[in-house]
Kinemage of the C-alpha trace (Angstrom):
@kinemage 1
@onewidth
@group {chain A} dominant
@subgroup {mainchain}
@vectorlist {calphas} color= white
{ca unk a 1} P 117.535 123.072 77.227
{ca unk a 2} L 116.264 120.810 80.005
{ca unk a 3} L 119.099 119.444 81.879
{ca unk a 4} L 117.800 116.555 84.387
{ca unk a 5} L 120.032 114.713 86.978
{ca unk a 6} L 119.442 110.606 87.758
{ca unk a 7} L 121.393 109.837 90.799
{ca unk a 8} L 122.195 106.142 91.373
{ca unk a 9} L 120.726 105.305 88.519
{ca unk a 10} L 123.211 102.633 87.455
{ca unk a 11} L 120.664 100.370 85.217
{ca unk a 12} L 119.101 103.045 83.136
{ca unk a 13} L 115.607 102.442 83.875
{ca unk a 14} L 114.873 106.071 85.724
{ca unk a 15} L 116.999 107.896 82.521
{ca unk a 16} L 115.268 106.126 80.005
{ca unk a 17} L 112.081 107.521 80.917
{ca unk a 18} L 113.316 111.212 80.933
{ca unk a 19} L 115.301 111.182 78.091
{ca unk a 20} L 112.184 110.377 76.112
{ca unk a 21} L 110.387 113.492 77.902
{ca unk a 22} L 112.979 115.765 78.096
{ca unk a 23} L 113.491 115.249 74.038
{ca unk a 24} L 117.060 115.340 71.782
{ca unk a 25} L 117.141 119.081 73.020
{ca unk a 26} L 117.292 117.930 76.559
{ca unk a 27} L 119.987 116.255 78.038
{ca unk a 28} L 119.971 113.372 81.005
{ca unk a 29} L 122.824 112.860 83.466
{ca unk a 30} L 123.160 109.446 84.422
{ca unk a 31} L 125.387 109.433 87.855
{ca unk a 32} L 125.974 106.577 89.731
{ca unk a 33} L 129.195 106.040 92.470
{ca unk a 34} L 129.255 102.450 91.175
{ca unk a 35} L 131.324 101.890 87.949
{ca unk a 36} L 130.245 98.948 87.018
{ca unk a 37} L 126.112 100.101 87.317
{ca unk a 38} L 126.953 103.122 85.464
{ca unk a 39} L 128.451 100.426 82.251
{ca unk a 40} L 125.377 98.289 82.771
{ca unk a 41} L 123.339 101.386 82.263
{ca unk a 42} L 125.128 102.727 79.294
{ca unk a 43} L 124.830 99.552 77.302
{ca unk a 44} L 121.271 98.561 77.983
{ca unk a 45} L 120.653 102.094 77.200
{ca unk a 46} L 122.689 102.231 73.633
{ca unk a 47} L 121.188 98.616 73.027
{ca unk a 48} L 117.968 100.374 72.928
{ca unk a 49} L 119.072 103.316 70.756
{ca unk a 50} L 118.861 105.656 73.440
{ca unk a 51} L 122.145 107.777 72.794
{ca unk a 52} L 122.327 111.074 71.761
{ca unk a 53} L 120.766 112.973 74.993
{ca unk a 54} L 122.413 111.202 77.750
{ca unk a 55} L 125.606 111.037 79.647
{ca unk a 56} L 127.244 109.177 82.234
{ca unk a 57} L 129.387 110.370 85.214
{ca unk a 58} L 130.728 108.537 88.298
{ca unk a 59} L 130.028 110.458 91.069
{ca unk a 60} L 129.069 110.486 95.015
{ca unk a 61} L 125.649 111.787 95.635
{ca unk a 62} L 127.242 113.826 98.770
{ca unk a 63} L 129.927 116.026 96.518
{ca unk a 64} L 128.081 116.472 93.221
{ca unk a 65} L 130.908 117.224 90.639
{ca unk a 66} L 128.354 120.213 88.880
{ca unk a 67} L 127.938 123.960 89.277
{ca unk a 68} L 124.994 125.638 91.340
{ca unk a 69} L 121.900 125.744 89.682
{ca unk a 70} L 122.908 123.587 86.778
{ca unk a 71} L 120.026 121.302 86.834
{ca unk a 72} L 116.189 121.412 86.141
{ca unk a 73} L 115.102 118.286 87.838
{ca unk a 74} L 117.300 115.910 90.463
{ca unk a 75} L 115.767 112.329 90.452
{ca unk a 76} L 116.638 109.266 93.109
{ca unk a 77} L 115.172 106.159 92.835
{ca unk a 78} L 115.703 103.206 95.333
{ca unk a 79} L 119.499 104.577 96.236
{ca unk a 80} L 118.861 107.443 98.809
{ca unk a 81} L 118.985 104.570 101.797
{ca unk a 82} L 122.169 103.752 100.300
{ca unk a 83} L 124.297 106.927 101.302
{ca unk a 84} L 125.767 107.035 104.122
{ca unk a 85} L 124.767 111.569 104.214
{ca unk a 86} L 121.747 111.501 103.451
{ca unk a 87} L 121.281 115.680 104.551
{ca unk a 88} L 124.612 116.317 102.515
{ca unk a 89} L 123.214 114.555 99.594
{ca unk a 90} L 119.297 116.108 100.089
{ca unk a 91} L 122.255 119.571 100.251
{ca unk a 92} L 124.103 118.913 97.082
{ca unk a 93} L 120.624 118.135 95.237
{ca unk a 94} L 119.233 121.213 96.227
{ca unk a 95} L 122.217 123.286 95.501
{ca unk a 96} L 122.711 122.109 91.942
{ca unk a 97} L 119.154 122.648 91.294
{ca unk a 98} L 118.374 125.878 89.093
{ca unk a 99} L 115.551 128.211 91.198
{ca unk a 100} L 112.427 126.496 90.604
{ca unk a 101} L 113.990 123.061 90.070
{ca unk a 102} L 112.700 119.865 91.211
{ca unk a 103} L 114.345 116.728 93.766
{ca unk a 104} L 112.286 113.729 93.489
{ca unk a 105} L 113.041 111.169 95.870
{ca unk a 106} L 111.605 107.391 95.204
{ca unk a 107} L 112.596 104.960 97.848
{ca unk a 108} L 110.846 102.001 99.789
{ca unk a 109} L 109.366 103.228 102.986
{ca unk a 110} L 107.541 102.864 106.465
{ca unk a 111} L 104.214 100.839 105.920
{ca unk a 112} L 101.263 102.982 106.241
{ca unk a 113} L 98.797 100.710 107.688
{ca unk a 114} L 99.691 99.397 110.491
{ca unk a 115} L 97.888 95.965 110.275
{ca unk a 116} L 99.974 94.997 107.352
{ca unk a 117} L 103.235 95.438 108.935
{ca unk a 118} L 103.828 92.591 110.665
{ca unk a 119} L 102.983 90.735 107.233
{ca unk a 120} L 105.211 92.777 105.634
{ca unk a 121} L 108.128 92.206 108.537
{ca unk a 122} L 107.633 88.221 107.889
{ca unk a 123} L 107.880 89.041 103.939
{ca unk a 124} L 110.974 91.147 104.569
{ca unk a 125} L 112.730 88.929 106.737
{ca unk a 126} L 111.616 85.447 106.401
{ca unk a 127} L 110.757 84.872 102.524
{ca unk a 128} L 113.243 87.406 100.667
{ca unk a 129} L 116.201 85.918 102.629
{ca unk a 130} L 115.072 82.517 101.685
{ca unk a 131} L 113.932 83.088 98.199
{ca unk a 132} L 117.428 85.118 97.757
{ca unk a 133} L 119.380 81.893 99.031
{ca unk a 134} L 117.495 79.330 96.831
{ca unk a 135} L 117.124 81.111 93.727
{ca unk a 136} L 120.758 83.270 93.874
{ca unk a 137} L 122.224 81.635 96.526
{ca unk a 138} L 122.681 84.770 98.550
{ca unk a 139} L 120.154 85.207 101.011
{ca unk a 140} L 122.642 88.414 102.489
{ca unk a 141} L 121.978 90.543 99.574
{ca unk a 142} L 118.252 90.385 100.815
{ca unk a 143} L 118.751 90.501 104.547
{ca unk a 144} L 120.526 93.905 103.753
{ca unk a 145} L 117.384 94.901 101.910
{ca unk a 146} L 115.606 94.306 104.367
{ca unk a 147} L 117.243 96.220 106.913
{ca unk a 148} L 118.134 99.095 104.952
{ca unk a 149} L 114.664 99.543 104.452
{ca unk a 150} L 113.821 99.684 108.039
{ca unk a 151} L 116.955 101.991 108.937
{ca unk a 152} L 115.980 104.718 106.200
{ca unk a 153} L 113.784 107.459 107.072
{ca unk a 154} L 110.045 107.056 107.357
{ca unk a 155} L 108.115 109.372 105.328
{ca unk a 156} L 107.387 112.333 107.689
{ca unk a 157} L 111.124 112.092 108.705
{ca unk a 158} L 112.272 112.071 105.265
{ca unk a 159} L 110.425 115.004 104.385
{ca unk a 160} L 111.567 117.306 107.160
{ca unk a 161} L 114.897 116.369 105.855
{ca unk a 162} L 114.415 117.391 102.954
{ca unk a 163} L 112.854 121.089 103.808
{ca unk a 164} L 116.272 121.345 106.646
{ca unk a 165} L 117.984 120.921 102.954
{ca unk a 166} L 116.632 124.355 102.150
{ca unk a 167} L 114.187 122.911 99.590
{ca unk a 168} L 110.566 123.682 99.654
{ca unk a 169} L 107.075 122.600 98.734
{ca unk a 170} L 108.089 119.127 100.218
{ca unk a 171} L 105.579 116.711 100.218
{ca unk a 172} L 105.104 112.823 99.394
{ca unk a 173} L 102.456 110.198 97.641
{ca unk a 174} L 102.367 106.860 99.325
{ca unk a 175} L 102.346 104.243 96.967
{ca unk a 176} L 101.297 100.155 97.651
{ca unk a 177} L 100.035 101.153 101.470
{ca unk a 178} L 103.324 103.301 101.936
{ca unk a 179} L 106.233 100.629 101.020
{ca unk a 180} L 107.047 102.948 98.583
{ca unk a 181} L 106.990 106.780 98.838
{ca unk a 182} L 107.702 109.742 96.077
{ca unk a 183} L 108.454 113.067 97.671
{ca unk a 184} L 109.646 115.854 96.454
{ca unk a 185} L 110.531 119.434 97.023
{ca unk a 186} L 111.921 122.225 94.474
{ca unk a 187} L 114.334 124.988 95.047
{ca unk a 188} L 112.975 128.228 95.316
């Protein structure tokens, strides 16, 4: 059986797409510190009929509540800048991971060109804020964005992180000019 864990994955989105690959014999972990996200996820998930393969734990990303080597795959998307350890969580992935398991790590990131970073910085700062105020009224929500963007680890950064984590093979794709990265690394 393929056991794969989604970390912050509140909404469902990330779990939805590996419980269809990992099959009924698989099973997807849905973990998420936030309550709330992790109810959100669970009924947008058994709205769409997605049920029998999944299940849902509150739980910090820096004290995983699961055995060593329990999992095939770890997966993070957009909530690694949101924990406060980010080398005790990249630790607690890599420990629950079975030997030849897989962390992937999907997160907004440093802007690889450098002539569209000061666009981006006006984007960022400027026109999220104000969308975020007129359209939600709450331009904070988007200022934190923002900033926790620019306070996470670039790429390079990120990746040495990961390998002082004891994982290896760690590497990363760029994706729209480096705003977004994927790495990964597996457990040897």
């Amino acid at each position: 059986m393929v056991r794969v864990l989604d970390l912050a994955g509140g909404t469902g989105d990330i779990a939805a797409l590996i419980a269809d690959r990992v099959g009924h014999e698989g099973e997807v972990v849905l973990g998420d510190i936030n309550t709330e996200m992790l109810s959100v996820g669970r009924d947008r998930l058994t709205d769409r009929g997605l049920v029998s393969n999944l299940r849902y734990v509150r739980l910090n990303a820096e004290a995983l509540p699961f055995p060593d080597g329990h999992f095939d795959a770890v997966t993070i998307a957009f909530g690694l800048r949101n924990v406060t350890d980010k080398a005790a969580a990249l630790r607690e992935m890599r420990r629950v991971l079975k030997p030849g398991g897989k962390v992937m790590v999907l997160e907004f990131s440093e802007v690889a060109e450098p002539l569209l970073r000061p666009l981006y910085d006006l984007h960022s700062f400027e026109v999220l804020p104000r969308l975020g105020k007129l359209f939600a009224n709450d331009a904070d929500s988007y200022q934190y964005l923002a900033e926790s963007i620019r306070k996470h680890p670039n790429q390079d950064t990120l990746k040495q992180m990961m390998q002082d984590a004891g994982l290896d093979r760690c590497e990363y794709r760029n994706l729209s000019a480096g705003i977004v990265a994927i790495h990964s690394g597996y457990r040897a």
